[in-house]
N, C-alpha and C positions, 0 to 999 in steps of 0.2 A: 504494500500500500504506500503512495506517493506520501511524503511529507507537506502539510501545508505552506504556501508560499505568503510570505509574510509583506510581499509587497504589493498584493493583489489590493483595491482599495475596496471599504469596509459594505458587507453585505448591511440592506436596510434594512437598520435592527430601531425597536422603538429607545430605547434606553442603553447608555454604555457598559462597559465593566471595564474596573481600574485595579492597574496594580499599581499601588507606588512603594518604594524602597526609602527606609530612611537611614542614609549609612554614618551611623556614627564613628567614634575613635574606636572604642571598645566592641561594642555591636553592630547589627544590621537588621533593619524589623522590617518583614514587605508587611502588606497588606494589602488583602483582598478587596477592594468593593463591586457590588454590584445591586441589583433591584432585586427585590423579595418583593412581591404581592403589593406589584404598584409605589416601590418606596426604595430608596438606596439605603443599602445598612452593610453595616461591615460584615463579610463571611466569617474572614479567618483572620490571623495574624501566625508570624513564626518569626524568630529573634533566633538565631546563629553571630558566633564570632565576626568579626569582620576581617577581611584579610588583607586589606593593603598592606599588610608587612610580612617581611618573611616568617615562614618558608613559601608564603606563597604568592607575595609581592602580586597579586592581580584583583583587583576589588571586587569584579565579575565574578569569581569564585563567590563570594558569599553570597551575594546575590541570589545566584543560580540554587545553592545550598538553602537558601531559606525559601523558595520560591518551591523547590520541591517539597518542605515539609510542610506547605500549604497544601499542595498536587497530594500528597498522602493526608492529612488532615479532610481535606472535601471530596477526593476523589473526580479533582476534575483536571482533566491534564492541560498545564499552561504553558510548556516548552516541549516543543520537537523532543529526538534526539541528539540535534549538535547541540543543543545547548539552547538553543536561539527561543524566545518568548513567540506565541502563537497569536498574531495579528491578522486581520481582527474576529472577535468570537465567533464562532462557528454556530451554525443551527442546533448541531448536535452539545451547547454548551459548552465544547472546548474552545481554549486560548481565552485573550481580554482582548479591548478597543485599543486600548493606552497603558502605556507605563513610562512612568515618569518618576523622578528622584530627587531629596535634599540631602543635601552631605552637612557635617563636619568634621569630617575625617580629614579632610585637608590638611597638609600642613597651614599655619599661621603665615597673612600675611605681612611679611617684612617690608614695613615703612619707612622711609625717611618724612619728616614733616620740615616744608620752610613757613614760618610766619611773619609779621611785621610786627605784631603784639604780642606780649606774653599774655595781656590779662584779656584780649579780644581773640585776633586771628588763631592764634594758638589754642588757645582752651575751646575754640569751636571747632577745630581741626578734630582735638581731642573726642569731642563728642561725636562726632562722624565715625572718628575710628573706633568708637567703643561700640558701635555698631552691626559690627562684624568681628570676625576670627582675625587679628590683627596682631602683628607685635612690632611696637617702637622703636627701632634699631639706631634711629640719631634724628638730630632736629639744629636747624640753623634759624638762626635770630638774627637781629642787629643785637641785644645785649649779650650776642655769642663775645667772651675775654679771645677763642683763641685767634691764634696766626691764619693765613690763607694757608700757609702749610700746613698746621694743623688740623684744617678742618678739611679740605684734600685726603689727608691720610684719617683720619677717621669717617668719610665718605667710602672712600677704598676698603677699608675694613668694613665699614655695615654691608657692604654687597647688599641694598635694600631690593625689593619686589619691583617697590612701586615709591615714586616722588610724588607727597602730595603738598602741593604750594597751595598758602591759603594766608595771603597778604591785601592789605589796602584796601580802602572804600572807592567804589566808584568813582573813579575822575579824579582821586587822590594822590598821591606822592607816589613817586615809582624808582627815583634810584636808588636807593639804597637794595631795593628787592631786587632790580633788575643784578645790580651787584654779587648778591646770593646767586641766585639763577647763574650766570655766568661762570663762579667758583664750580659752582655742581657741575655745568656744562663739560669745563675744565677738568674736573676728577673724574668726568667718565671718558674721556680722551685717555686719562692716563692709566685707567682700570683695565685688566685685562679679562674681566669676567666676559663671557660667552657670547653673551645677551645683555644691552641695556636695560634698566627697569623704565617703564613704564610712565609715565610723565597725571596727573590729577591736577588740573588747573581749575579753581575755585577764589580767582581773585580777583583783582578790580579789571573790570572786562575793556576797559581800555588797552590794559598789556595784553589781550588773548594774543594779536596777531604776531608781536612782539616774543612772548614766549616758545609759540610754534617757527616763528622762524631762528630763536639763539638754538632750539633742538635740533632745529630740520630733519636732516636724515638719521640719525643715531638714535631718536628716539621717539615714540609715536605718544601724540600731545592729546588726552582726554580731556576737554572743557566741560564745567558745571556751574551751574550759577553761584555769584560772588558769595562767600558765608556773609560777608560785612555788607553790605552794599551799602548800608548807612551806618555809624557807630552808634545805632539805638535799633537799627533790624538785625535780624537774622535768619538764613534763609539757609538752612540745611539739607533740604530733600532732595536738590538735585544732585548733591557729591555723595549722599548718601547710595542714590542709584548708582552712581557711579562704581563705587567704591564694589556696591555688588557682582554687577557683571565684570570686576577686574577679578573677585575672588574667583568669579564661576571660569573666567577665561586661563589666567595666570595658575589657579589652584587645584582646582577641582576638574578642569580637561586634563590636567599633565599628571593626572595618579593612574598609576599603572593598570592595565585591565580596561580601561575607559574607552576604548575604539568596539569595542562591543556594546556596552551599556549606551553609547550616543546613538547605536544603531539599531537600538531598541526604543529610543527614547522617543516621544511625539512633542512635548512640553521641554521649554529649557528648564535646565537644574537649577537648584535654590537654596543657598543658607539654610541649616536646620531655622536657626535663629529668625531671620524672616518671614519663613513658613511658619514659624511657631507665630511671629506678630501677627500675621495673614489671620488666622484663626480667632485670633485674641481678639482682634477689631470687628471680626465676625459676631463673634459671641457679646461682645459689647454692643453692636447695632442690636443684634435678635434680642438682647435682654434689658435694653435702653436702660444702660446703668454701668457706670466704672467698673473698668477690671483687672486686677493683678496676675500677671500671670510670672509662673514659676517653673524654669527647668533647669533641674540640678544633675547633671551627666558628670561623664570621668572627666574630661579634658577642661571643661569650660560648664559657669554656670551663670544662665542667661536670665533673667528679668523682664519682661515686656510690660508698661503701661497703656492703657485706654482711657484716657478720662476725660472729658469734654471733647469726644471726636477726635485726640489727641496720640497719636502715640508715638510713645518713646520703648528704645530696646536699648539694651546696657546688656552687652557679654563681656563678663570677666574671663577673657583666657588665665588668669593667674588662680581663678578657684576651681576648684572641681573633686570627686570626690576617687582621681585617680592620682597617678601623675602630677598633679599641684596641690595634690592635698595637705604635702610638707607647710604650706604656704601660711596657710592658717596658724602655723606656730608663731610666725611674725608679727603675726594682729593681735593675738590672745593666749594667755596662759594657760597651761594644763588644766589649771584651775578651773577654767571656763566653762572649759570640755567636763572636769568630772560633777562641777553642780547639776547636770542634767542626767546625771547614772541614777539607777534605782538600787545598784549594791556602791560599796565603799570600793574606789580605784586611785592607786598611787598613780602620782606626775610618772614616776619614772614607765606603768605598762601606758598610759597613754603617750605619750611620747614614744616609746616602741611598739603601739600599732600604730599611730600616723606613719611613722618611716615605712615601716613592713606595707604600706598600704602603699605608699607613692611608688616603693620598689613592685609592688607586687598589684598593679592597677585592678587586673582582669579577679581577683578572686574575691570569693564571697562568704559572708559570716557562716560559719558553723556550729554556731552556739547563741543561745540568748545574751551573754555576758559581750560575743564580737557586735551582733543586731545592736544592742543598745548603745553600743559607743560607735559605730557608725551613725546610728538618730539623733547622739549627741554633739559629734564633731558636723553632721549635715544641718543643727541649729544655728553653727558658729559660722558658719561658712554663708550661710541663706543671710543672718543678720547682717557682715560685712556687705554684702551684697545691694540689700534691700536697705539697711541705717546707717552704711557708710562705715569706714574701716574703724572711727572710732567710737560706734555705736549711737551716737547719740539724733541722728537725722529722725524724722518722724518717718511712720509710712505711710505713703501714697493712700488716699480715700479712696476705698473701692465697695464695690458694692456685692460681687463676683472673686472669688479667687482659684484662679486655676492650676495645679499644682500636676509635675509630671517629675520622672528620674526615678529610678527603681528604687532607691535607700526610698524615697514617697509610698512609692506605689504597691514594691513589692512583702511591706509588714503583713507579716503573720495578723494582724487585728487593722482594723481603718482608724483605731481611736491611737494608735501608736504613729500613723502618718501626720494623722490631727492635732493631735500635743504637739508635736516637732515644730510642724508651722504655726502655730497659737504661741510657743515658747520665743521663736526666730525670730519671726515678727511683729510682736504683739500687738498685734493691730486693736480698734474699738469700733463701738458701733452697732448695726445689725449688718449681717452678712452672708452667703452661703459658700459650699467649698463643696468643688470636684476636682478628682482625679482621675487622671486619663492613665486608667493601668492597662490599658491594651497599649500604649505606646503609637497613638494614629493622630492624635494632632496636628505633626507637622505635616501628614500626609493628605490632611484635609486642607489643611493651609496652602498646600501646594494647589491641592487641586480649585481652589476660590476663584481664582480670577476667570479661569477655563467651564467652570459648571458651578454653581454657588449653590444648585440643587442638592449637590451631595453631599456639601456640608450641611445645611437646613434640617435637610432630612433625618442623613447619619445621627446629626445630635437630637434630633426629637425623638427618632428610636431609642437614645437612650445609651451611645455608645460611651460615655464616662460614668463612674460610678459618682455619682449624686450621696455626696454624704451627709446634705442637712442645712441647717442654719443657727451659727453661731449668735451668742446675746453676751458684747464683752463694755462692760461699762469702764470709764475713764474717775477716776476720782478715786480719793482715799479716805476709807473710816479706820477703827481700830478692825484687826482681827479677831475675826469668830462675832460682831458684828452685823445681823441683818443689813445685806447690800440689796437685792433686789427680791422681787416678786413676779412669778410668771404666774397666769391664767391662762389656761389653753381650751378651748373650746372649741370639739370637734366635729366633723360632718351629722355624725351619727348623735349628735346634739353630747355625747360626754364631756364631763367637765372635770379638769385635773388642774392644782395648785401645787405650785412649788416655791418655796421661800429657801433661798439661798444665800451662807454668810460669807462676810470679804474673806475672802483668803482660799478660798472652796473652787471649784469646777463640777456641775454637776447636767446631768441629762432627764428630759423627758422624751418621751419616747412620741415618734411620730411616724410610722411607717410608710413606704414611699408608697403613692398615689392616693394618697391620704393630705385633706384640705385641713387649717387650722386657723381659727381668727384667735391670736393668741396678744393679748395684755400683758405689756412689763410696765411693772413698776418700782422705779429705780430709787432708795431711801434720797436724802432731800442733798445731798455731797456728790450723788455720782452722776454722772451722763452720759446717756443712750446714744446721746448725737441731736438731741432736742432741748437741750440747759437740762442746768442739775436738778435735781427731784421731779422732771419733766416725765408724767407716765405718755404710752402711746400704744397704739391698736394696732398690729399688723396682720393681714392673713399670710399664712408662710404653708409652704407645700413641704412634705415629709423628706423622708431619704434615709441612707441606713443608719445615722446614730440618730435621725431626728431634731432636739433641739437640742443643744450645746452653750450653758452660760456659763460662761466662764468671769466668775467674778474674783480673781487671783490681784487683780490690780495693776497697773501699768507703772514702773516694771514690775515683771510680775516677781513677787516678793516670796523668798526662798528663804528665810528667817522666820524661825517655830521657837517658843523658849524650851517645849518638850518634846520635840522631833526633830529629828535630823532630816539634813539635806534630800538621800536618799530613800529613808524614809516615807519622804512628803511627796517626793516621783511616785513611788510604791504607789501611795493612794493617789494620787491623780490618775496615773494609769489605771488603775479598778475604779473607778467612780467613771471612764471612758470604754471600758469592755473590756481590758487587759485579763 
């Protein structure tokens, strides 16, 4: 029997099917989509190592390998025998329409930054670059002290990806930049590297034609609108675009294995990070209301904002819960780390599993005693993150939190995922929280711009777990002091009261697809997000813990005069399902 040809174009089918791949550092998750009974929902998932590195230096291998134990999972065959993805679906249900992919497996890309400003051009370069999978390899200023020799041979030595200049206001002052430009131009004359890097012009667009011609041949000149154009605007989005098709071109084409996967692919490829925003802004439109979003993987651990139509994305390449997890010792003390154990742990075994961790990325807890101090080192890391390296930033209003990264997703219990982030971030408020434990997010994200159906859909089916809505007041009484008061009043007209004191976290139970018009009332010190002693009427829909008030305090206060630290974990954890 012939093998299907994969360039034939697509039989008239009413609805697609999609694979997309999300290849992280550590793993690789495809996933199935397709339509069930009128509606796209996800079939499958499968999660295999990833192989850009030896011994098997070809990315397509993992690919292929998760892609079959979806083909064993459904029984529906989606590659030939060479290997090759079966385009497009067949009557008889074999193959998909489309497959498409977001990496971060890439390597980082190595920047050079020139600015005019330290405290303008530069700090918005900054925020561009934290955008994506980036690393800072040197940066020229006018308050640069050193020699043009100097900065020569330390250009020579960053060997960067990519130059991204991001000087002056519109119609503003130019030589001093043209200056820089020209030094750089200079040290790749005298560089023996392979290939030039890549040029990101984001500055007063009077120099654009002026920059493209000190490059001319040696280097190919991307333009994007000025960051500064005024020194009271700013205008980020289009270097931010930029910046991504250089990762997809410069990073993510040149990983080995990739002359298969493009010749599978319908859709260009995309930042996990992006993908993951794509979603995030989704979910924020469908649920008109701010959203945090959270992804905590080995390599890098990402942030997305939604709030007023608004979003921001902050990847930390330096945090993660592989590879850079030593990193975290730089920010916070052991100490940090063990106030959040439920047994007693010396500086010295934390400190020797952080190393063992960064040495040893790909491995996984074997014991209660490793699980908990990965959910405690994944608090410190999420805080620096989200309140900034010295803790003290607030967090972002959000009304949504969305939360993905296995240390999340993959606890033995959901109220062990939900402490973590409750402890990380303390946020206040009223709120609810999912987690995307099938790992499809970013593969919705992907798929947004191309069919928004099957994001809508996928998520009204139900494909995150829904774990509820938090109730965390802001303000401070004594401990063991009445903080608040819930009233829950359910479909089925039941009525349940719960009085809850400061220092406590406690649950009522609301099972999902279960409606509730539920009353708090906050003692006359603390706030919902309505002024202090302000009671308020919400209806909130269920989920697996339900309601969640967490009246512990902001910060949340880990001093008992007859309990200990871990002790007081102990019972937070059991009063959440532990």
């Amino acid at each position: 029997m012939s093998e299907p040809n994969n360039n034939n174009p697509p039989e008239t089918i009413a609805e697609n099917a999609y694979l997309v791949a999300d290849v992280g550092n550590s793993n690789t998750t495809i996933s199935l989509i397709d339509v069930v009974a009128g509606s796209y929902r996800l079939l499958a998932t499968a999660t295999v190592p990833t192989t850009i590195r030896e011994p098997w230096a070809d990315v397509s291998q993992g690919i292929q390998h998760a892609i079959r134990r979806i083909m064993d999972k459904t029984g529906r065959k989606l590659m030939n025998s060479r290997g090759d993805i079966i385009r497009p679906t067949r009557r008889d249900g074999t193959g998909v329409d489309f497959f498409t992919a977001v990496f971060s497996a890439a390597p980082r890309l190595d920047t050079m930054v020139i600015g005019l400003s330290d405290n303008v051009s530069l700090q918005a370069a900054h925020r561009v670059l934290n955008t994506n999978y980036t690393n800072l390899v040197c940066q020229f200023s006018p308050t640069d002290s050193r020699s043009e020799e100097e900065q020569l041979q330390a250009f020579i030595e960053a060997q960067p990806d990519i130059i991204f200049i991001a000087g002056g206001t519109d119609g503003g002052a130019a030589t001093r930049l043209l200056e820089i430009v020209n030094t750089v131009y200079l040290g790749m004359k005298l560089s023996d590297t392979p290939e030039n890097p890549a040029i990101l012009y984001a500055g007063n667009k009077e120099l654009r034609e002026q920059i493209t011609t000190i490059f001319g041949s040696e280097a190919t000149v991307h333009v994007a609108d000025n960051l500064n154009p005024t020194l009271t605007t700013e205008s980020l989005e289009g270097a931010i675009a930029v910046l991504k098709e250089l990762y997809q071109t410069v990073k993510i084409q040149s990983l080995s294995g990739m002359r298969e996967v493009l010749e599978w692919s319908f859709y260009p490829f995309t930042p996990t990070a992006h993908a993951f925003a794509a979603v995030v802004e989704y979910m924020a439109a469908l649920n008109q209301s701010d959203v945090l979003g959270i992804d905590i993987g080995s390599s890098t651990l990402t942030t997305v904002t939604a709030i007023n139509d608004k979003i921001d994305i902050n990847v930390h390449t330096d945090l993660g819960m592989g590879h850079p997890v030593a990193n975290i010792l730089s920010q916070v003390s052991p100490l940090s780390i063990s106030r959040w154990l439920p047994t007693p742990t010396s500086d010295e075994d934390i400190l020797d599993y952080v190393h063992n961790k960064a040495l040893q990325p790909h491995a996984i807890p074997m014991d209660a005693k490793a699980l908990f101090m990965e959910q405690a080192i994944a608090r410190e890391l999420i805080r620096c993150a989200v309140l900034g390296k010295d803790g003290t930033t607030a967090p972002p209003p959000f009304r949504l939190l969305v939360a993905r990264g296995a240390t999340i997703t993959n606890t033995p219990e959901i109220g062990q995922a939900v402490l973590t982030l409750l402890d990380a971030i303390e946020p206040t408020g009223i709120f609810s929280i999912v987690l995307d434990k099938h790992d499809v997010l970013p593969a919705l994200g992907q798929l947004s711009p191309h069919n928004p159906l099957v994001v809508v859909q996928s998520l009204e089916n139900g494909v995150l777990v829904n774990v509820g809505w938090v109730i965390a007041p802001s303000g401070k009484v004594n401990i063991g002091q009445k903080a608040v008061t819930v009233v829950m009043e359910t479909d089925n007209a039941e009525r349940l009261e719960l009085a809850v004191d400061f220092g406590d976290i406690n649950l009522l139970p609301l099972p999902p697809g279960q409606t509730a018009k539920v009353t708090i009332k906050p003692t006359r010190r603390l706030d919902i997000g309505f002024g202090p002693g302000k009671n308020k009427t919400v209806t909130l829909h269920g989920g697996a813990l339900g309601i969640i008030i967490d009246a512990r305090g902001r910060p949340v206060n880990l001093t008992r005069k007859n309990i200990s630290q871990d002790q007081l974990m102990q019972q937070w954890l059991r009063a959440l399902g532990e």
